[in-house]
N, C-alpha and C positions, 0 to 999 in steps of 0.2 A: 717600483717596489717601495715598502712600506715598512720602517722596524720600528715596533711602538713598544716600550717597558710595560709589561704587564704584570705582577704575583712576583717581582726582581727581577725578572727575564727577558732579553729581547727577542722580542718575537715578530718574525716577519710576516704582516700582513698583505693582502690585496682585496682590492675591493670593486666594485661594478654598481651600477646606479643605472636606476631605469632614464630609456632614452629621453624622457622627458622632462627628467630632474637636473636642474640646475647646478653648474660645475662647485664643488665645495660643499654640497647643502645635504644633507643624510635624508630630506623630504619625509612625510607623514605616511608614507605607505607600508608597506611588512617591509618583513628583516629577513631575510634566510641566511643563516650563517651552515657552513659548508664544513664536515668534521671530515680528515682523511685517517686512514688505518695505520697500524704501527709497523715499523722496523723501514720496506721499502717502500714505504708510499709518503708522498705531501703532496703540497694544497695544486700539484699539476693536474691530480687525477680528478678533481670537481676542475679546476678549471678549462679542461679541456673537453669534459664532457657538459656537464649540466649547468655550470655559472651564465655564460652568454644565455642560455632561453630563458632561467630564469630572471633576468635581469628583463628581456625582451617580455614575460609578462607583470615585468612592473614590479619586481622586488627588487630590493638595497640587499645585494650579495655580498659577503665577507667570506674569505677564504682566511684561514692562517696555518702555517706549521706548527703541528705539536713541539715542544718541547726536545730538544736531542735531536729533530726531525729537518730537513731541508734546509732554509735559511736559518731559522731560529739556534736559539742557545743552548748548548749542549752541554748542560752540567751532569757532573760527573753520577749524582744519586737526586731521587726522586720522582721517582715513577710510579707512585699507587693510582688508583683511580681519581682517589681525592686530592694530588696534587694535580691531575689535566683536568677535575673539573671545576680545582681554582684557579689553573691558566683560565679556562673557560667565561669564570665569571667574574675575573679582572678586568679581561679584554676586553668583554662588554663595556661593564665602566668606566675604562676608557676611550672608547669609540662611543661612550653617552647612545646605549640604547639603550631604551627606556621600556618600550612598550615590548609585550607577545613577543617571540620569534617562531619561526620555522628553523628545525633544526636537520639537518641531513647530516646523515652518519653513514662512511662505507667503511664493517668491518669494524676494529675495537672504535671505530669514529661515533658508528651509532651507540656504542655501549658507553661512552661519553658524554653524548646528548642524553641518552635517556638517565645516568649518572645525576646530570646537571635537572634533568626535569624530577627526578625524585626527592629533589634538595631544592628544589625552586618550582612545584608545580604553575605558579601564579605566573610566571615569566616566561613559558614555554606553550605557543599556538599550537604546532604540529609537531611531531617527527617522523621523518622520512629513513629508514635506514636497508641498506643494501649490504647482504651477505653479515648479519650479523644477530646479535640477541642482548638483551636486558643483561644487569650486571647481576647473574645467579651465577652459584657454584661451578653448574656443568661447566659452563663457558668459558669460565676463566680456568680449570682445569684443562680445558683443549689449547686456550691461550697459553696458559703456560709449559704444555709439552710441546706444541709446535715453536716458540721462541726458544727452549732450551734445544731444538734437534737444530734449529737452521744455526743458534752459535756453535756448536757442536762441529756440525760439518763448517762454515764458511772459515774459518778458522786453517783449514785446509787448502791448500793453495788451487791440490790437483782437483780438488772439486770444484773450485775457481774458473780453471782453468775449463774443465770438461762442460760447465755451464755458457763461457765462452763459445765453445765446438757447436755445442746439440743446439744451442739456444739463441746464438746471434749475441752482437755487441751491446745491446739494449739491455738483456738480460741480465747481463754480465754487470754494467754499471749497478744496476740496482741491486745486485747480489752484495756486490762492494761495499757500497751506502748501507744495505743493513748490517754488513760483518763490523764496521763502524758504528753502529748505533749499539747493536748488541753487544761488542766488547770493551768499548771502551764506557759505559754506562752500568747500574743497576738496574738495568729492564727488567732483565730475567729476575732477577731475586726480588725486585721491589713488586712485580707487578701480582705474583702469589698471595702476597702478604696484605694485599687490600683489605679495607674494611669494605663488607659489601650491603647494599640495603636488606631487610627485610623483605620475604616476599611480599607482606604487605603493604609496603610502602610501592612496592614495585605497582602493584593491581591498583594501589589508588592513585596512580598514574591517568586521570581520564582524557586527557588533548587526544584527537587524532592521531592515527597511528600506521604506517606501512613498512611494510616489512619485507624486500625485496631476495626472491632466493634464485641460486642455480640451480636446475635437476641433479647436475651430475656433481653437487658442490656436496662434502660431509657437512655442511653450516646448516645443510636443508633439514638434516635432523633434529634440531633445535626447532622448527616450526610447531611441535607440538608445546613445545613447553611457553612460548610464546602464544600460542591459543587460549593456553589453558590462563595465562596468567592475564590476557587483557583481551577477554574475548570481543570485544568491539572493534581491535585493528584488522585492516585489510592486510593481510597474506597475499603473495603473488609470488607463485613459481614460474621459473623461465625455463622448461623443456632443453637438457642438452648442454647447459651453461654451468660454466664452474666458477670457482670463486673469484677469479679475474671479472665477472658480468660488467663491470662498471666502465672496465678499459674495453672487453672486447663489444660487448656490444652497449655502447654509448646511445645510439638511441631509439633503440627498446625499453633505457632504463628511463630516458626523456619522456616517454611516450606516457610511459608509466605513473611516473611523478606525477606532469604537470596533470593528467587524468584525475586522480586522487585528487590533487593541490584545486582541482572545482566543481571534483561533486563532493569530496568530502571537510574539504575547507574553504569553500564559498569561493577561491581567488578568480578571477576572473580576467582573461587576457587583458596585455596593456596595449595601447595604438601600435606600436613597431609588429606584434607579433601578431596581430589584423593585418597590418601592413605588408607582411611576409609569406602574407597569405597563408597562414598555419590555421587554421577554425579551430585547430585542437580537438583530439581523440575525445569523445563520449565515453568512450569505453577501452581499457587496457587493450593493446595490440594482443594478434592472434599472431601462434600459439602460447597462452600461459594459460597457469593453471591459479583458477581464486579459490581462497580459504573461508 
């Protein structure tokens, strides 16, 4: 584990390096830096799903905690867009990445990335983002009723509790972790208040673009506004899958990715993942639905 000062903050990083780079050395290949979603998720949810393959085909992966979020520092205010996507582009400059990245976003993670790519288009290869959308109004309107109902109820012990019951131990912890994120912070109130791009900043967003949804997810209804605003990114709905898609089905969203990550951003497996005997999907796993 890794706590590097970024923007005043410590922020706890990890990191993965292709099997073939040298221990210490960040090597000349891509970057993929790994964004998790707010309140009960951190940098576990890439790492347990997508970090290790993509690393196996040959990218330098960075995970870290937002802000308030897992290991990182938990100050009391400051949660607009524009302060996680100067966590964002601190980190970088302190981890001296220089070149493009690939950006993976699940949930307000992608709305991060694409934050940072709206403010930095020259600095941003791809973005990859799962159950989520561009920083427009709708989005952050659903962002902020859904963060105001769960401080609302968590706040509550007996729902605490009855989450405990229906849901198993698992649940429960991470019910916990957000009733702490949410209450003892400005989430709720700061994250309203953002300054948000122009649509047109948003559309002259050109890098590569995926946009990973559940069927049974409300996030899927945003696919339209996501169409319309950057009609070149690939769209893929996942039949059945709700907003959890990234924990429950891990690699579905693998398949997905690294798919995209070479027919539509050139990458190309690295030795380990030859090695692994993976050849890599030509085409998204069946059943999904392309936009």
């Amino acid at each position: 584990m890794s706590v590097l000062r970024a923007n005043g903050l410590a922020v706890h990083v990890e990191q993965l390096r292709p099997p073939e780079a040298a221990p210490g050395v960040p090597g000349g290949g891509p970057t993929a830096v790994l964004i998790h979603g707010l309140a009960t998720d951190n940098l576990a949810s890439w790492y347990l799903s997508m970090a290790h393959p993509l690393a196996a085909a040959g990218l330098r992966v960075i995970m870290y905690d937002l802000r308030g979020h897992g290991k990182s520092e938990r100050p009391p205010a400051g949660y607009t867009l524009d302060h996680f996507v100067d966590d964002l582009a601190a980190l970088l400059t302190v981890l001296d990445v220089t070149g493009p990245v690939h950006l993976l976003g699940n949930s307000f993670g992608g709305t991060i990335a694409f934050g940072y790519a709206a403010r930095h288009p020259e600095q941003v290869a791809a973005i990859a983002a799962v159950e989520s959308s561009p920083p427009t109004a709708a989005w952050f309107g659903r962002v902020a009723k859904r963060l105001a109902a769960a401080a609302a109820q968590l706040t509550d012990e007996h729902v605490l509790a009855r989450i405990s019951v229906e849901r198993g131990e698992r649940a429960s912890r991470r019910a916990r972790t957000a009733r702490e994120v949410l209450v003892a912070t400005s989430l709720t109130r700061d994250l309203p208040a953002s300054r948000l791009p122009a649509e047109e900043r948003i559309a002259a967003v050109r890098c590569p673009g995926l946009w990973v949804y559940g069927g049974s997810s409300a996030v899927v209804e945003l696919a339209p506004d996501v169409e319309r605003l950057l009609p070149h990114a690939r769209i893929v709905t996942v039949p059945g899958q709700r907003h959890s898609i990234l924990i429950d089905q891990p690699d579905t969203v693998r398949d997905i990715v690294l798919s995209w990550l070479r027919q539509d951003c050139g990458l190309h497996p690295g030795p380990a993942d030859a090695a692994a005997g993976r050849d890599g999907p030509d085409q998204p796993p069946s059943p999904v639905t392309l936009h």
